[in-house]
N, C-alpha and C positions, 0 to 999 in steps of 0.2 A: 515500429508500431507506436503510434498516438493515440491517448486518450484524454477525454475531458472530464474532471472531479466537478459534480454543483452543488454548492450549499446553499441553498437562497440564491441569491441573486449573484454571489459570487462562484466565477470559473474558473479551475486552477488546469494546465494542461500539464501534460507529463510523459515520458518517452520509454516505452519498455524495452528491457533487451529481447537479444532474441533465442533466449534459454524455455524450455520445455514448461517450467513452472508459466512462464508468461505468455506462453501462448495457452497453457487450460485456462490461467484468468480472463485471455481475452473473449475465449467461448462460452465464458461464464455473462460475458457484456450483450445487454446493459444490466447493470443492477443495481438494484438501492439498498443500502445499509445501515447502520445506526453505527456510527464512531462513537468512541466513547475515550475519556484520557484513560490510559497507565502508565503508571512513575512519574510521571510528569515526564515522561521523554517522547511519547509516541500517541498515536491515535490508534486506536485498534478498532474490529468487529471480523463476529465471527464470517468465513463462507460456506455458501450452499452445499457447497462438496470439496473434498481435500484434492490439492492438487499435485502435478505428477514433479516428484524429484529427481527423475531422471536424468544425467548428467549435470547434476547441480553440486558446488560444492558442499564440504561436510557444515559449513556452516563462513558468517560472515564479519564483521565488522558495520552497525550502521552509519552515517553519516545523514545530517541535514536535511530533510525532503527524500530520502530513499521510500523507497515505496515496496517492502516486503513480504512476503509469504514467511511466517514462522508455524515450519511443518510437524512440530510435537503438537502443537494447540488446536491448528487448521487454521489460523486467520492470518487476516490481514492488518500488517502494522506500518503507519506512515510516521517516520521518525522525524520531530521539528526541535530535536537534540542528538548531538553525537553519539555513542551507542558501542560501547566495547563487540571484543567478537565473542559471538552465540552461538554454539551448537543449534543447528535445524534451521536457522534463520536465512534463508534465500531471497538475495535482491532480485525484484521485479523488473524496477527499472527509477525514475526519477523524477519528482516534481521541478518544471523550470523555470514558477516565481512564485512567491505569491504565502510560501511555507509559513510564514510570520502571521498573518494572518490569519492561517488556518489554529496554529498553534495557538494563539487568543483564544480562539472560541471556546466556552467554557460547559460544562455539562456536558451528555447527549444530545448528536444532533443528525439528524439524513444527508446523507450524500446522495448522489446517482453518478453515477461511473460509466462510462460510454465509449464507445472505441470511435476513431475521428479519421482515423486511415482508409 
């Protein structure tokens, strides 16, 4: 599954696995959301509805561009920093450039998220 992240003018794409959390995000698509930083490691916002954990591990390790569900909170976290392992934190799937970028942008900003499959 492919999707595409916009912020303005810029496109970031990304490839989701194919675990149960990542397909209720993708029924969640299109949507637009307001990222916001936390810790300085990740982009978060919240989603419209909490998604299913169904055979999903108890929790993960992030890495670089991963593109999360952290399911105590309900949101959505795209980590543009390494990211020990979390309890509830379920990979979605991954950003394939562009992460650096994103991770600049400072304040609150809209994305729109979009399924490309």
């Amino acid at each position: 599954m492919k999707i595409k992240l916009t912020v303005g003018e810029d496109v970031y794409t990304a490839i989701l696995n194919d675990s149960k959390a990542a397909s209720d995000f993708i029924a969640l698509l299109p949507l637009r959301l307001t990222l916001e930083d936390y810790a300085g490691t990740e982009k978060i916002s919240n989603l419209p509805k909490r998604l299913s954990t169904t055979g999903s591990p108890d929790g993960t390790k992030a890495s670089i561009g991963d593109i999360t569900y952290y399911a105590p909170w309900g949101n959505l976290a795209i980590f543009y920093r390494d990211f020990g392992f979390a309890n509830g934190l379920i990979k979605l799937g991954k950003i394939e450039s562009g992460i650096e970028k994103l991770a600049s942008m400072k304040g609150n900003f809209k994305v729109t998220i979009e399924n490309i499959d």
